[in-house]
N, C-alpha and C positions, 0 to 999 in steps of 0.2 A: 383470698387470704387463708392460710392454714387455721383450720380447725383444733385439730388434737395435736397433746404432746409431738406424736410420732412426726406429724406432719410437719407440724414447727421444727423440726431438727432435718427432716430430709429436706426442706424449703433452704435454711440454713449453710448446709453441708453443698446445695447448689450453689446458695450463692455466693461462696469464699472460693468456689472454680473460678467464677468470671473476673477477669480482670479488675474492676471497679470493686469486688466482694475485695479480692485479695489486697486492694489498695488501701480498703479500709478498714481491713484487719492487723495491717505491720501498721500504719498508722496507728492503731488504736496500741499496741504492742509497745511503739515508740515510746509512747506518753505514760501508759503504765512502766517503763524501765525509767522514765526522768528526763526525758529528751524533750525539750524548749524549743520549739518555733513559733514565727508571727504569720509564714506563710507555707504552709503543711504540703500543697499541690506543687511547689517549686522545690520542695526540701526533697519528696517522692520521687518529680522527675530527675535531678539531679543524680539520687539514689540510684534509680533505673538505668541513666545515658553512662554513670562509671564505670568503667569495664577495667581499669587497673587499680590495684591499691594505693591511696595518692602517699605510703609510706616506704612502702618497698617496691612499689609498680611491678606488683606479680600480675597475673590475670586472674580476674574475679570470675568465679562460678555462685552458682546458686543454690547449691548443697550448705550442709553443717559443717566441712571437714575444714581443710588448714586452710583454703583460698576461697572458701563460703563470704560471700560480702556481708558486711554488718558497718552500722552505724555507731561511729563513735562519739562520744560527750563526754564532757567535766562533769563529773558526778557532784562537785563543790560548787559550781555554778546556779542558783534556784534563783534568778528576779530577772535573765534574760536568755536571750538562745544560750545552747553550751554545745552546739555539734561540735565537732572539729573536725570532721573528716570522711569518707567512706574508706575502710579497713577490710583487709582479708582479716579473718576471725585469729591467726597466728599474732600478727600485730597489735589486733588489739587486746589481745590474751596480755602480750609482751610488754603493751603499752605502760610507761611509765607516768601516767599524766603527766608528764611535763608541760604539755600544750597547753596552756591557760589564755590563749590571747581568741580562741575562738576560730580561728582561719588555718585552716589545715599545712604542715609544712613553717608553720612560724610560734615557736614556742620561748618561754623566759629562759634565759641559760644565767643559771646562778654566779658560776666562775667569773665569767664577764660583766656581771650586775647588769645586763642589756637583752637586746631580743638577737635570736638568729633564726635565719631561714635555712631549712633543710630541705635536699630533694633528691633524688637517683634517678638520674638520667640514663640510659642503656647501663646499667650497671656501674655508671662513675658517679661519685656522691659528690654533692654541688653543697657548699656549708658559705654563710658571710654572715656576720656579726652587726648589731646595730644599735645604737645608744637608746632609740624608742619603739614601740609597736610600730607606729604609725611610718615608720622610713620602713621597717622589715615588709608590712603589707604591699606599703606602695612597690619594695623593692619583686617581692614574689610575683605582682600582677607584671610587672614592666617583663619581667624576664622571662614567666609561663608565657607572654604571649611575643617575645620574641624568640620563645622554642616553638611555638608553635607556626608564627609566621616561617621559619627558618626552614620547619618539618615540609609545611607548605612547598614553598620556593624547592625545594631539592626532590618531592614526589612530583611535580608537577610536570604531566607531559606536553610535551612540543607539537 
């Protein structure tokens, strides 16, 4: 174990290189900006396997700049999760909190007094309306994964 200041910080400064340092330092990062989860290791991975923005589906890098990936949350949310999403830093610069429902892609739309799911698919915006949370969520999962099954089916070689 390090002895002296000096060592305490070169020990330190090793271990936020390693993998497991850095994991648990944007963790620690998360919770100081206000970010709520009950499962911290699944929230990381999630963060990590993202590779598009799930609002604009630009491709995520891992810099500061406009497609820098960042974690987005309800900043009004304090007594449960309040992620909403993994965001390039553009979108969530941009972000309107509108997203109150917690699930990326499904936010209150006032006009309608109801919930709607948003999404860009190769560049065509996919919008449907919905009288509850609960139809909008169920509605995003049926459909994310009948894009994905769909993506499947037509990459798939013979």
């Amino acid at each position: 174990m390090p002895q002296t200041k000096e060592e305490l910080a070169a020990y330190q400064r090793a271990m936020y290189k390693t993998p497991h340092g850095k994991k648990g330092n944007r963790i620690r990062c998360w919770r100081k900006q206000g970010i709520i989860c009950s499962d911290w290791d699944a929230m990381h991975e999630r963060f990590m396997i993202t590779t598009e923005c799930d609002k604009c589906n630009v491709l995520l890098t891992d810099g500061r700049g406009r497609t820098g990936k960042c974690l987005d949350h309800d900043h009004s949310i304090k007594d449960r999760e309040n992620v909403r999403g993994v965001l390039c830093r553009a979108c969530n610069l941009n972000d309107m909190c509108t997203n109150t429902s917690g699930v990326p892609n499904v936010s209150y739309h006032k006009k309608s007094d109801g919930w709607t799911y948003q999404k860009v698919v190769n560049k065509v915006p996919h919008q449907k309306y919905f009288k509850t949370k609960r139809e909008a969520i169920r509605y995003k999962y049926q459909y994310e994964l009948d894009l994905k099954t769909l993506f499947e089916v037509t990459n798939a070689t013979p």
